[in-house]
C-alpha positions as CSV (number, residue, x, y, z in Angstrom):
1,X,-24.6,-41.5,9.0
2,X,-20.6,-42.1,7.3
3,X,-17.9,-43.5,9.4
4,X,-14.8,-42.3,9.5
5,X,-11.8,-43.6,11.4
6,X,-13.3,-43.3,15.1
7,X,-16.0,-40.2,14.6
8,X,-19.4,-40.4,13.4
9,X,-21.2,-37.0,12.2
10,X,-22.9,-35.1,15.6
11,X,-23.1,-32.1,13.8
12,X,-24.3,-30.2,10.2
13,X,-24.5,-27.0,8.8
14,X,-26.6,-24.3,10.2
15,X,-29.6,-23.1,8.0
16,X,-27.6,-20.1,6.5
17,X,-25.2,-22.4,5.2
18,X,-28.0,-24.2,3.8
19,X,-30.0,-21.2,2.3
20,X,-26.9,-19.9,1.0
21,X,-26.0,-23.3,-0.9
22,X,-29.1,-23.2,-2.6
23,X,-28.7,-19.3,-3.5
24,X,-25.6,-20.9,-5.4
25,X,-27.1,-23.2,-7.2
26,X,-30.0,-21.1,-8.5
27,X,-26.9,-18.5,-9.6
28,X,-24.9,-21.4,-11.3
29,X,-23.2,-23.3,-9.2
30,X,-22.7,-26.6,-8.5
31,X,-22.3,-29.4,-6.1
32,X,-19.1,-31.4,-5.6
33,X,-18.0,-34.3,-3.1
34,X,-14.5,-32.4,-2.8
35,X,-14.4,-29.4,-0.9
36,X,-11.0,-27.7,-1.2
37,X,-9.8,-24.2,1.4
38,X,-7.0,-22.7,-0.4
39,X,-4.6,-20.9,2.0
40,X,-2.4,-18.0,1.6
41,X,-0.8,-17.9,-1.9
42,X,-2.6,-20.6,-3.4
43,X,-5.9,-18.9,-4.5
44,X,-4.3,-19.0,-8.1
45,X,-4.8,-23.0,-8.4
46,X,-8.7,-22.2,-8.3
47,X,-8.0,-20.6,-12.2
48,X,-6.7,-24.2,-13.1
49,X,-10.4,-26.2,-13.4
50,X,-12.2,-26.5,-15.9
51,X,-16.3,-24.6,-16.5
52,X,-15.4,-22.4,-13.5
53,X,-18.3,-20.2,-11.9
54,X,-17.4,-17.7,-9.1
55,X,-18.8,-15.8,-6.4
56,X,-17.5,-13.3,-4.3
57,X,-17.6,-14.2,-0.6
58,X,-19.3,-11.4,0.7
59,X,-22.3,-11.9,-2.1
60,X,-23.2,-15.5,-0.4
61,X,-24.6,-14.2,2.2
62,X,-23.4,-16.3,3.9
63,X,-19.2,-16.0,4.2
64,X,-17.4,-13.0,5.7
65,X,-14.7,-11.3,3.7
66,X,-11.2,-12.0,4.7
67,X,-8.6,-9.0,5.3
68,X,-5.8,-10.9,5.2
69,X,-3.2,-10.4,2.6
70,X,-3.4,-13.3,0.2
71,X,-6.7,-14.4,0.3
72,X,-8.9,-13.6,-2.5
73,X,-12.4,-13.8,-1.0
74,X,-14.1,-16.2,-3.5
75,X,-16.2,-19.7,-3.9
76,X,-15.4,-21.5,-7.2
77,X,-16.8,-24.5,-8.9
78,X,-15.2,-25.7,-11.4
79,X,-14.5,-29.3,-12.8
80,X,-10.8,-30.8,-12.4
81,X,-10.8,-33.8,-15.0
82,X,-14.6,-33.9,-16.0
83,X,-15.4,-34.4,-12.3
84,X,-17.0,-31.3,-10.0
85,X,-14.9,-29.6,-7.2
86,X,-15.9,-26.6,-5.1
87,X,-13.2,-24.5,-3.5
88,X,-12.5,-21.4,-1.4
89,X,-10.2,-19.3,-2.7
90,X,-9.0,-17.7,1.2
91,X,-10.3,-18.0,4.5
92,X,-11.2,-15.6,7.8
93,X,-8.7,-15.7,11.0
94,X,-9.3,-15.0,14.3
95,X,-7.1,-12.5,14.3
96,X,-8.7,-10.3,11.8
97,X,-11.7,-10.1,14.7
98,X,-13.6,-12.6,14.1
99,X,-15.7,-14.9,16.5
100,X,-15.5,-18.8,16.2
101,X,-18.9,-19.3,15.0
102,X,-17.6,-17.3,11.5
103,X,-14.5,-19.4,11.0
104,X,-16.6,-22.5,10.2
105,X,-19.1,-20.9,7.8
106,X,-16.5,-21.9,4.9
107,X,-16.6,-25.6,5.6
108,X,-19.9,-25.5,6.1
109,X,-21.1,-24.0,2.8
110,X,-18.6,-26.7,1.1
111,X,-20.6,-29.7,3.5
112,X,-24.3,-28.3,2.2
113,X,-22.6,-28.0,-1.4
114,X,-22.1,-31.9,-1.0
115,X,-18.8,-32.1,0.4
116,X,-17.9,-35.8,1.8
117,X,-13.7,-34.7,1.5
118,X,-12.4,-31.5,2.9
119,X,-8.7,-30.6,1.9
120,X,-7.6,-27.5,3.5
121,X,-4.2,-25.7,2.7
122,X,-2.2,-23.2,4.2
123,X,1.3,-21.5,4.8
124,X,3.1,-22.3,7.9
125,X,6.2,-21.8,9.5
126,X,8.9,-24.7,9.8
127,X,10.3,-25.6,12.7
128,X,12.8,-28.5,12.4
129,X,16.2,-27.2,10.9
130,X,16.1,-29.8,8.2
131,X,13.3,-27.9,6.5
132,X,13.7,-25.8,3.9
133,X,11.4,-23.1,2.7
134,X,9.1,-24.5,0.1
135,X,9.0,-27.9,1.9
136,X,4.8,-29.3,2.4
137,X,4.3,-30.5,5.8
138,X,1.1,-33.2,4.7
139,X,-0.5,-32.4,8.2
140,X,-1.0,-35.7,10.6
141,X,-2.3,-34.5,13.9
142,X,-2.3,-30.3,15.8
143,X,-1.7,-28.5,18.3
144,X,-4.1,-26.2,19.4
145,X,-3.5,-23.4,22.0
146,X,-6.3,-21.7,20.9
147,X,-8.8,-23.9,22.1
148,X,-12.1,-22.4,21.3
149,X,-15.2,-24.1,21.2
150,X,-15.0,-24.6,17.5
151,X,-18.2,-27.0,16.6
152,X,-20.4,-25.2,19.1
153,X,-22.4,-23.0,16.6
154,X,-22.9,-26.2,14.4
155,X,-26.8,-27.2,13.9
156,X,-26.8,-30.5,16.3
157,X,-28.0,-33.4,15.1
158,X,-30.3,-35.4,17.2
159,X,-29.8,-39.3,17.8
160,X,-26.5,-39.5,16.7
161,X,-23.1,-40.1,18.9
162,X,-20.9,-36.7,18.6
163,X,-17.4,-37.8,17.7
164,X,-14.5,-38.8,19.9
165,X,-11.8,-36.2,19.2
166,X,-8.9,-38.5,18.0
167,X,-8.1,-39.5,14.5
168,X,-8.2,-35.6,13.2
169,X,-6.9,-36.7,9.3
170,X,-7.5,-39.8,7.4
171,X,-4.7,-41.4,6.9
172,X,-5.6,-43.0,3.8
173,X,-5.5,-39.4,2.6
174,X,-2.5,-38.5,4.1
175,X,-0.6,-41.3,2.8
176,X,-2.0,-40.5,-0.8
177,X,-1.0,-36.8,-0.5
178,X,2.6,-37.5,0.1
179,X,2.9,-40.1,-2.2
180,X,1.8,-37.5,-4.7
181,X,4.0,-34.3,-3.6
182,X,6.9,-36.5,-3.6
183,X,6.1,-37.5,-6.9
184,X,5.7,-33.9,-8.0
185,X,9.7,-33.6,-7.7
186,X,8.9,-31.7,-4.2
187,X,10.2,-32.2,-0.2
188,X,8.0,-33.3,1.7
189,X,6.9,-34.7,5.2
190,X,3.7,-35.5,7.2
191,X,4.0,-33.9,10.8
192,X,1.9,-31.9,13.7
193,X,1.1,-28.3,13.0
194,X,0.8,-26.0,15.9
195,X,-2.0,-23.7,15.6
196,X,-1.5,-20.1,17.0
197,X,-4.1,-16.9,17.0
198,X,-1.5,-14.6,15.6
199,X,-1.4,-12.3,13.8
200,X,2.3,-11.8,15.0
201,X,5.0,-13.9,14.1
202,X,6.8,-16.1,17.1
203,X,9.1,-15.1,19.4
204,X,12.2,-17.5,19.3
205,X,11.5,-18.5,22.7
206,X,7.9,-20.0,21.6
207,X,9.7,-21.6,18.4
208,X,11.6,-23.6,21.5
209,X,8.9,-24.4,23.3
210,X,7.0,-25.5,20.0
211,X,9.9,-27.9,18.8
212,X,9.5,-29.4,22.3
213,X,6.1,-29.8,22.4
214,X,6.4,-31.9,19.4
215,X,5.2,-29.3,16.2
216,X,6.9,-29.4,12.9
217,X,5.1,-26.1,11.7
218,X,3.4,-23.9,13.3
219,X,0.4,-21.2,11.8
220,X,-3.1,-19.0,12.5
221,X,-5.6,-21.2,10.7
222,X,-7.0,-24.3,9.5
223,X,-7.6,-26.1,13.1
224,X,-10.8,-24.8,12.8
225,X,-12.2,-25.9,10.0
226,X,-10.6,-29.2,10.8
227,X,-12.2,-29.3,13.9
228,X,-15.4,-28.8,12.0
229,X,-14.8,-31.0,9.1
230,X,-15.1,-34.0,11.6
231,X,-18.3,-33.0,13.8
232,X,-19.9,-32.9,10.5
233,X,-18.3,-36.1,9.4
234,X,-16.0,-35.5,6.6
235,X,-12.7,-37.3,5.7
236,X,-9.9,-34.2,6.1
237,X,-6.4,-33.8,5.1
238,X,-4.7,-30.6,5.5
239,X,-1.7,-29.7,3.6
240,X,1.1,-26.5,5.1
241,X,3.7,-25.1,2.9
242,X,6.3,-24.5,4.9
243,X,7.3,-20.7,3.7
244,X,10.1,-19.9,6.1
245,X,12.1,-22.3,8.9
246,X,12.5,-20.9,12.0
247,X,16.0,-21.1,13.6
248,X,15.6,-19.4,16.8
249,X,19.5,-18.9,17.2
250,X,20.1,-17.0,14.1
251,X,16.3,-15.8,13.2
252,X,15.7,-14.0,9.6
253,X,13.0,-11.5,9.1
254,X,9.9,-12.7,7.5
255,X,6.6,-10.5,6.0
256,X,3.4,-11.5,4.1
257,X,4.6,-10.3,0.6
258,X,7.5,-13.2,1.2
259,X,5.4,-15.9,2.4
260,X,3.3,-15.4,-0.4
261,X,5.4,-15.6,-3.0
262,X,6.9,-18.8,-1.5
263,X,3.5,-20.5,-0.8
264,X,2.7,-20.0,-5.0
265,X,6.0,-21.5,-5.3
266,X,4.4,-24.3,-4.0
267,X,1.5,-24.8,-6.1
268,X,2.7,-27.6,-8.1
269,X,3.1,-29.7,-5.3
270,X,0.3,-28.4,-3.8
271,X,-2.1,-29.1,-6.9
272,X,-0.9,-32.7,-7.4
273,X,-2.4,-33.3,-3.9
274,X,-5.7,-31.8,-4.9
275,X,-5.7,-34.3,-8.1
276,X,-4.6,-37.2,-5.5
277,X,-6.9,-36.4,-2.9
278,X,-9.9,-36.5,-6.1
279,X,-8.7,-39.7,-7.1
280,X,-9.0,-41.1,-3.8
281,X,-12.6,-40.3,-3.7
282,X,-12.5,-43.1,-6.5
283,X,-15.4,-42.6,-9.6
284,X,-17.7,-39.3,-9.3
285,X,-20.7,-38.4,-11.0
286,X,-20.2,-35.5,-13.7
287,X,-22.7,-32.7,-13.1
């Protein structure tokens, strides 16, 4: 088994995963090493690779299909510079119903398509007043008052030490990511994203407590799949663009058609971490 930072895989993907990879291939697609979640907004970068071949989510079956406004429901493999990537365009909440042993399924179709790297993105709210909307928060450690048992539906793997929960994101990756969105011409920052069940927006007394506690942003996803990521072994680095700041004493309204259109406002930045986090992978075999 990898290494990686202070956890060693405990954990893989359960046979449906597996069964459902395979269903893929046979259909046309491929295995990649990257394995890429694409948040709210930011399904569009999925049209930017090269030989793409998609499937629904809901004809895996396998994945459940997200309600969520801004999630397209797809698996893509495509090629970004000659070299293979597989990415979900969207991902399921716990708000929208379902249990914890559904939010994984995404990360673990990308681990039994060959996933090693897991980049996950989203759209989050700022809360430091410096931020501005638009801003990537390159995401170095969580919060996470949900707290469900996240890896428990995860096939165990026998003889092997399950991983300390510590080092969530790699920092090698995290480093190369905002190296790369400042070099897109962006804002950004790395920071500790709160993770909340949603699906309402805070109350300015929680954006307090939040900014106390130590968050930068704060969300309804991705914890998850980072939680799962790691049992499973994979390097992770999660990216938030931060659509909205909150500023508890003089709050603006905010609804899902605005966060969006701010999150695609994002995708430059956003896709120069993708190419970033590839290159850091260092050379892949073409398939």
């Amino acid at each position: 088994m990898r290494e990686s930072g202070r956890a060693v895989a405990g954990r893989r993907p359960r046979a449906g995963a597996v069964e459902a990879a395979e269903r893929i291939r046979a259909a046309g697609g491929f295995d990649a090493p990257l394995g890429v979640v694409l948040g709210t907004g930011l399904g569009g970068l999925a049209d930017r690779l090269d030989d793409a071949w998609a499937i629904a989510s809901r004809d895996t079956g396998w994945l459940a299909s997200s309600t969520a406004t801004g999630h397209r429901g797809c698996l893509v493999c495509g090629r970004l510079q000659g070299r293979p990537v597989v990415m979900l365009q969207g991902r399921v909440h716990a708000y929208e119903g379902f249990p914890p042993e559904t939010l994984t399924r995404g990360i673990e179709l990308l681990v039994a398509l060959g996933a090693r790297t897991l980049l996950l993105t989203n759209a989050s709210g700022g809360l430091r007043p410096d931020m501005q909307s638009g801003e990537l928060l390159v995401m170095n450690d969580h919060l996470d008052f949900v707290a469900e048992p996240w890896g428990d539906a995860l096939e165990p793997v026998e003889s092997v030490v399950a991983p300390t929960p510590g080092r969530w994101y790699a920092p090698a990756l995290v480093t190369r990511a905002l190296k790369a969105a400042w070099a897109a011409g962006g804002p950004a920052r790395q920071g500790v994203y709160a993770y909340l069940l949603g699906p309402s927006y805070e109350t300015r007394a929680e954006y307090r407590m939040l900014r106390v506690m130590g968050a930068d942003a704060v969300g309804m996803s991705t914890v998850p799949e980072v939680v799962a990521g790691r049992l499973m072994g994979l390097d992770v680095a999660a990216v938030s663009v931060v659509t909205n700041v909150a500023r508890p004493d003089a709050p603006d309204l905010t609804d899902a058609e605005e966060v969006i259109r701010l999150a695609a406002d994002a995708a430059e930045g956003v896709w120069a971490i993708v190419q970033a986090v590839l290159d850091e992978l260092g050379p892949v075999e073409r398939v």
